[in-house]
C-alpha positions as CSV (number, residue, x, y, z in Angstrom):
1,X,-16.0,10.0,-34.3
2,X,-18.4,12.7,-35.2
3,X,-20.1,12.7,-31.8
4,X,-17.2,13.3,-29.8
5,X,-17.6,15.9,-26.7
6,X,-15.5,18.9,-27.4
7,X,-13.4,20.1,-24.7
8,X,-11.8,23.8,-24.2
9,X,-8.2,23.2,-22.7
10,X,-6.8,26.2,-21.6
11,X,-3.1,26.4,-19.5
12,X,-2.4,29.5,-17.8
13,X,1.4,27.6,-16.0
14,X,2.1,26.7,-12.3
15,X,3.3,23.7,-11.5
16,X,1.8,21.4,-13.9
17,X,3.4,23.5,-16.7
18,X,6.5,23.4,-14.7
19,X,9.3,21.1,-16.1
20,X,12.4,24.1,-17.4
21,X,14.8,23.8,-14.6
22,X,16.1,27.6,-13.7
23,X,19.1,27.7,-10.9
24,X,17.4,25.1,-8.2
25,X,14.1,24.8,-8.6
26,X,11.6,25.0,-12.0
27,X,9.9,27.7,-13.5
28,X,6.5,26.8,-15.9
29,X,7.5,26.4,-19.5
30,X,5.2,23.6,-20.8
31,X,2.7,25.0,-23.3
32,X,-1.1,23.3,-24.2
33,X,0.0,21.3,-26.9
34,X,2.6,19.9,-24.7
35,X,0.4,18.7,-22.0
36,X,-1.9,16.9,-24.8
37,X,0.9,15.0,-25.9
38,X,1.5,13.0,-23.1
39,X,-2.1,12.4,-22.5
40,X,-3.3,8.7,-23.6
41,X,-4.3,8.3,-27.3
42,X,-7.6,6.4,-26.2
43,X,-8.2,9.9,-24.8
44,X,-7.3,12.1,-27.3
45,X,-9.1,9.3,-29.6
46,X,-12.5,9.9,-27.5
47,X,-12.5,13.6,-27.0
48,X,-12.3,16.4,-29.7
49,X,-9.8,18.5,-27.4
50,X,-8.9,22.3,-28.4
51,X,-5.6,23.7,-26.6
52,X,-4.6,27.3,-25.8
53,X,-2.1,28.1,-23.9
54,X,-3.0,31.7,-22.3
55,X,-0.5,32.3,-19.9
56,X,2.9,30.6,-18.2
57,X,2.7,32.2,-14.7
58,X,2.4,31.4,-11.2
59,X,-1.2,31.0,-10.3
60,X,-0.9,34.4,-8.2
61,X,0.5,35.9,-10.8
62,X,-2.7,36.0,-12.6
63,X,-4.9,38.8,-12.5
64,X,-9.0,39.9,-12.1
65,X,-8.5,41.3,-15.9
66,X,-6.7,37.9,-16.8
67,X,-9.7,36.0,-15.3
68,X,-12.2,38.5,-17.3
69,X,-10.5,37.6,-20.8
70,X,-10.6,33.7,-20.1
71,X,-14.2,33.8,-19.2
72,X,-14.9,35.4,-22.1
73,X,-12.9,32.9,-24.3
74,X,-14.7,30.0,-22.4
75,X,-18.0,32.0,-23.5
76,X,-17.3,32.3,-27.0
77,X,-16.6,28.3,-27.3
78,X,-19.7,27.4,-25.7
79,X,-21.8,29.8,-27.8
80,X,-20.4,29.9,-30.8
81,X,-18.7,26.7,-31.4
82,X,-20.8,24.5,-29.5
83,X,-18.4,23.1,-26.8
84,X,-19.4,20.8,-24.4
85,X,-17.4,22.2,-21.6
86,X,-13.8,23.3,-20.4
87,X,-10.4,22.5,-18.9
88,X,-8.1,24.9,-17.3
89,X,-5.0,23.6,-15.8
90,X,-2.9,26.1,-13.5
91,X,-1.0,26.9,-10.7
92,X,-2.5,25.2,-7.5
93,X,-1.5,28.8,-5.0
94,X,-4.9,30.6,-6.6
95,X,-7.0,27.9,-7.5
96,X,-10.0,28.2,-4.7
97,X,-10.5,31.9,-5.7
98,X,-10.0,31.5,-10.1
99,X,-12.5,28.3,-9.7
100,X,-15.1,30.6,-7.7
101,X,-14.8,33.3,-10.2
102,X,-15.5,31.5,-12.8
103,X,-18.5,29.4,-10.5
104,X,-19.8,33.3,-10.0
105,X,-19.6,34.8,-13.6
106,X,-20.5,32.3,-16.1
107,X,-23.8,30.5,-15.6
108,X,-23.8,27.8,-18.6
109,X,-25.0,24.1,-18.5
110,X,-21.9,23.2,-19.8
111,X,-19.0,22.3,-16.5
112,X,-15.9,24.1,-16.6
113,X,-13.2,22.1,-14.8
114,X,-9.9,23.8,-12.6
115,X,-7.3,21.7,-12.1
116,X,-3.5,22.0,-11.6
117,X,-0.3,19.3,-9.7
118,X,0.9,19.7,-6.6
119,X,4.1,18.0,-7.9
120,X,6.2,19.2,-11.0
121,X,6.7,17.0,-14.0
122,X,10.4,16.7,-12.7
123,X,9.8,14.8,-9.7
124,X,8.8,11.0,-9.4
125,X,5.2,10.6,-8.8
126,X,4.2,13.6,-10.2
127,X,0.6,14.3,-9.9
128,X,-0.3,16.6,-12.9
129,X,-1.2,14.2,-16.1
130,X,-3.3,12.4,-13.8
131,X,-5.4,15.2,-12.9
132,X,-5.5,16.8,-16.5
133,X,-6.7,13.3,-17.4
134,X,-9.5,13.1,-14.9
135,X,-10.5,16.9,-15.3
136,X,-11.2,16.2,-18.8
137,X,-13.1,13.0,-18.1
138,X,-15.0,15.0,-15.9
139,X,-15.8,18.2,-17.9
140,X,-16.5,15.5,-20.9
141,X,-19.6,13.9,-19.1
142,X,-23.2,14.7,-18.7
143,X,-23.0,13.9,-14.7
144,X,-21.1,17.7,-14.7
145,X,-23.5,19.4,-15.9
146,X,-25.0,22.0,-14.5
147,X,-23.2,22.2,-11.8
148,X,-21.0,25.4,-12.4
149,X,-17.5,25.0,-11.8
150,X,-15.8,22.3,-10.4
151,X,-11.9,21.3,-9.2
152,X,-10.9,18.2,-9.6
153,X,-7.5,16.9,-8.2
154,X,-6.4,13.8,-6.6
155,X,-9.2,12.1,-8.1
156,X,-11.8,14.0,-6.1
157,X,-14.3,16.5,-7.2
158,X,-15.0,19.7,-5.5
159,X,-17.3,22.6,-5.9
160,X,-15.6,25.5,-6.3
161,X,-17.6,27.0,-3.2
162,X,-16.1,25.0,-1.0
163,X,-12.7,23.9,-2.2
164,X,-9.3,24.8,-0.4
165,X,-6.1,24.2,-0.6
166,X,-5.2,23.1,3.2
167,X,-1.4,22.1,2.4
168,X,1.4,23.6,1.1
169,X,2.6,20.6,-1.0
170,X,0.6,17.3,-0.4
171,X,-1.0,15.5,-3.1
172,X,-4.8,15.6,-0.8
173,X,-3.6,19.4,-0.3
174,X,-7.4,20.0,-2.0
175,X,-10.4,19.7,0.2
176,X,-14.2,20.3,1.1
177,X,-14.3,20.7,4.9
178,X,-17.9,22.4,4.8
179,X,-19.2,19.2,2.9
180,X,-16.6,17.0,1.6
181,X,-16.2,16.4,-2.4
182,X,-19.4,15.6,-4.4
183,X,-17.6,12.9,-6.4
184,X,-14.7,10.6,-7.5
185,X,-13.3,9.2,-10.6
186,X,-11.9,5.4,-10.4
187,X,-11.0,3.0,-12.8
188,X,-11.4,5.9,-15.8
189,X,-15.0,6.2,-15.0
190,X,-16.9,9.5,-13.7
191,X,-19.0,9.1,-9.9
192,X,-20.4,12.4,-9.0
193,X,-23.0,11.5,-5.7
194,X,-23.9,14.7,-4.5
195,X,-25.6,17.8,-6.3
196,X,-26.3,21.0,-4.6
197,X,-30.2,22.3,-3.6
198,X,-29.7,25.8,-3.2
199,X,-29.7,28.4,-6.0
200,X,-26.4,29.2,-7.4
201,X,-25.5,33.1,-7.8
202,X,-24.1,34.4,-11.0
203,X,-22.8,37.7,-12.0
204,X,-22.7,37.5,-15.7
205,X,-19.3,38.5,-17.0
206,X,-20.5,41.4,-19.1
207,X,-21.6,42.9,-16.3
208,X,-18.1,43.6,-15.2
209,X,-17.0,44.9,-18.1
210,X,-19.0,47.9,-18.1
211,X,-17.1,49.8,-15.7
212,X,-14.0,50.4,-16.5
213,X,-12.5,51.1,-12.3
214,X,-11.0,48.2,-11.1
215,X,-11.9,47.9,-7.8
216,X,-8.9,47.6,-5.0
217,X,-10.5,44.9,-2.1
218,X,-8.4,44.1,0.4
219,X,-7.8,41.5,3.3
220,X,-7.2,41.9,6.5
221,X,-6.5,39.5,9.1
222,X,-7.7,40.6,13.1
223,X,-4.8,39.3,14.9
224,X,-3.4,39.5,19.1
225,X,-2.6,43.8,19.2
226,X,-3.8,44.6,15.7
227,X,-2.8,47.7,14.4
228,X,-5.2,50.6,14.5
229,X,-2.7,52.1,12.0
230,X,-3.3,49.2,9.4
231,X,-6.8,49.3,9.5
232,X,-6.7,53.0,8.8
233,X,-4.6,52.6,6.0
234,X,-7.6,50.6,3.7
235,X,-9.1,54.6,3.9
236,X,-5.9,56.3,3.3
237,X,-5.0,54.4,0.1
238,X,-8.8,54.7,-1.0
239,X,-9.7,51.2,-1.0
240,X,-13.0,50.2,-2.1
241,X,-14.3,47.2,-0.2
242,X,-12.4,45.2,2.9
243,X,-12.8,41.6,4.0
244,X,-12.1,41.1,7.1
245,X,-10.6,37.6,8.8
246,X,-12.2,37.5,12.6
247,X,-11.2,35.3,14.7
248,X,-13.6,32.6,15.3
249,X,-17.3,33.1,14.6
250,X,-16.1,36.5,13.3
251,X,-14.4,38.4,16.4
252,X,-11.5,41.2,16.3
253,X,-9.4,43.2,19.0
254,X,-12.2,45.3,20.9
255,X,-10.2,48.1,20.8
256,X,-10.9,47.9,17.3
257,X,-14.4,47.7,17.0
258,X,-15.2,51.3,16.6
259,X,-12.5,52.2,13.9
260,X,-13.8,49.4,12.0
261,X,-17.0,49.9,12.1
262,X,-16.7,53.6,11.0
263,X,-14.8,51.9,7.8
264,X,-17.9,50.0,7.3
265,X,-19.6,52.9,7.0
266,X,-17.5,54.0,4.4
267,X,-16.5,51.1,2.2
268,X,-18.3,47.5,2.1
269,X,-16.9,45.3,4.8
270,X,-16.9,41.9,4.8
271,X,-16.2,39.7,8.2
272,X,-14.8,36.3,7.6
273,X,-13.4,33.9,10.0
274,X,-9.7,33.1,10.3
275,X,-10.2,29.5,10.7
276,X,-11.5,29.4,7.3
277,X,-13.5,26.5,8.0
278,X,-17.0,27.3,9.6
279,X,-20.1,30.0,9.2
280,X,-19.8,33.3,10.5
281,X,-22.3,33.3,14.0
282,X,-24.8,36.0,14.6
283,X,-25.8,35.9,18.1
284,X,-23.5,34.4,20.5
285,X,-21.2,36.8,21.3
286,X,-22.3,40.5,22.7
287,X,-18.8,41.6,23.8
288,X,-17.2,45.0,22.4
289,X,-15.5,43.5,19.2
290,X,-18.1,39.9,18.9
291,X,-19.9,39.2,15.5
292,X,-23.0,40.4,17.3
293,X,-21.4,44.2,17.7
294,X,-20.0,44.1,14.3
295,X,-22.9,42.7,12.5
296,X,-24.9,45.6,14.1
297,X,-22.3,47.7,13.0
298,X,-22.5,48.0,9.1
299,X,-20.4,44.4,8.6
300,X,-21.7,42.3,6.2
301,X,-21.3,38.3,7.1
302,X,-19.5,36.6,4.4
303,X,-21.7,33.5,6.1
304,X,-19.8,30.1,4.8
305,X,-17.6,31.4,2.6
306,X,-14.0,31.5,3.2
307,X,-12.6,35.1,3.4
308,X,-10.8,34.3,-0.4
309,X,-13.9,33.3,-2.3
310,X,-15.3,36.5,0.1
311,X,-12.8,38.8,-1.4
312,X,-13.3,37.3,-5.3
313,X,-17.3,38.0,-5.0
314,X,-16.6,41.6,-3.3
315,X,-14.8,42.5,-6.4
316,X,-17.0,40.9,-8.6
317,X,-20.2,42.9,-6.9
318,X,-18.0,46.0,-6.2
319,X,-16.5,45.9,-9.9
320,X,-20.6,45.8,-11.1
321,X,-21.0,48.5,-9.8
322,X,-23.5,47.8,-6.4
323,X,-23.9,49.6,-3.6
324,X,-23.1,48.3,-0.2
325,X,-27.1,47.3,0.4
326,X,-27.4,45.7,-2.4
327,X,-23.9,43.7,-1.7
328,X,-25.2,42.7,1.4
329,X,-28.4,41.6,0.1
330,X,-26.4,39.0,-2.5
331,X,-24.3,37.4,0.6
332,X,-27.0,37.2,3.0
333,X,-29.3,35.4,0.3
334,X,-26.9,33.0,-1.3
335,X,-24.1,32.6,1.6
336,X,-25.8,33.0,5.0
């Protein structure tokens, strides 16, 4: 069939690669080509699909530089050999933050799908052909366009904004909380009933590459008697931006607040919530340490994004080389 889409598979390992047994427990192993192989003929019959295997790692094994090169080799299919859009099936431990990388680098009509398992091919019921399957359905169809980068697992669709992983090994592990998925696949076929409004921000991917610093941006988590001597230590070891997981609406030890916001004055910070689930407030809490302090302060509110996609788009604005004004600028239009 001439007029077959043409899909980008690429496999980077985790546990849908998984299936070599080492000692107890598996290790990924399964390349592109394998994974095609047990997909359904009709399928393969229907879509033009191109394989690369990239990588057999852990997701958090992957690096910022790995997630430059894939982005690139994404581009190059879509411009130059006319691909209608792209799989990439990986570990599940990284998904949320590689899926809003890519959501905030490449801005292309054409949908580029993360998926991964939550069980191994080894185990009965395993989850990760099924995915693959429907991630391809869905990066195959016109409903995707448009809309970025998606994740699609346990026959939902997510955008990659707004995805997380909320358990460590169920098969609904992937959620929306914010919103809720925009879509579903049943019965082979592609529902997506939601599309976002607001303008999507993009920070093309040769924009990174100009600079040749890679940026260290780190995460911190405000707990009960954080250490002063931790917080200190983002300085020390010449960090260059910091997000910062408050608790609640964005809150951290009072005895804190002035260390942290002489960082701020330093190095871009970024204050998240711990929850993970919920905006950043503004001005509800006036207390030595509240959102309303720190805001004040130099903080920048990461607004609705959770403090991983926070720390992905602090590199990628930090790694472009922007100042903290202009950084601040990006999350209060686009996040807040």
């Amino acid at each position: 069939m001439a007029d077959r889409p043409k899909i980008l598979l690429l496999t980077l390992g985790g546990t849908i690669s998984s299936s070599m047994k080492i000692g107890e427990g598996v290790v990924p192993s399964l390349t592109a080509q394998d994974l095609i192989q047990k997909l359904p003929e009709k399928l393969l019959e229907e879509v033009n699909i191109k394989a690369i295997h990239f990588k057999a790692v852990p997701s958090l094994g992957l690096t910022f530089t790995d997630l430059i090169k894939i982005g690139n080799e994404i581009l190059f299919y879509f411009d130059n050999e006319g691909f209608d859009g792209a799989v990439i099936a990986q570990g599940t431990d990284a998904m949320e933050e590689t899926s809003f990388f890519f959501h905030s680098t490449i801005a292309r009509n054409q949908p580029i799908v993360v998926t991964g398992a939550m069980r191994n091919p080894t185990l009965l019921g395993s989850d990760g052909l099924m995915n693959l399957y429907h991630a391809i359905l869905v990066a195959s169809n016109e409903k995707a366009k448009g809309l970025g980068t998606l994740v699609v697992m346990n026959e939902r669709i997510h955008l990659a904004p707004f995805v997380q992983k909320l358990h460590s090994y169920a098969l609904d592990a992937f959620k929306s909380p914010l919103l809720g998925p925009i879509g579903f696949i049943s019965e082979d076929e592609v529902h997506i009933l939601l599309k976002p409004i607001n303008e999507r921000f993009v920070m093309p991917l040769e924009n990174l590459v100009k600079y040749s610093k890679e940026p260290k941006v780190a995460l911190h988590v405000a707990t009960l008697n954080d250490y002063e001597e931790l917080l200190k230590s983002y300085i020390q070891n010449n960090f260059d931006g910091l997000v910062i997981e408050g608790g609640g609406g964005g809150h951290i030890r009072p005895e804190l607040s002035d260390l942290v916001i002489n960082i701020a004055s330093r190095i871009p910070v970024v204050l998240c919530s711990r929850t993970r689930i919920g905006k950043i407030l503004k001005r509800t809490y006036s207390y030595k340490g509240g959102e309303i302090e720190l805001l004040r302060g130099g903080l920048i509110s990461g607004g609705y994004l959770n403090s991983l996609k926070a720390r992905v788009l602090l590199y990628i604005l930090i790694k472009s080389n922007m100042n903290k004004e202009e950084i601040k600028k990006i999350f209060e239009k686009y996040y807040n």
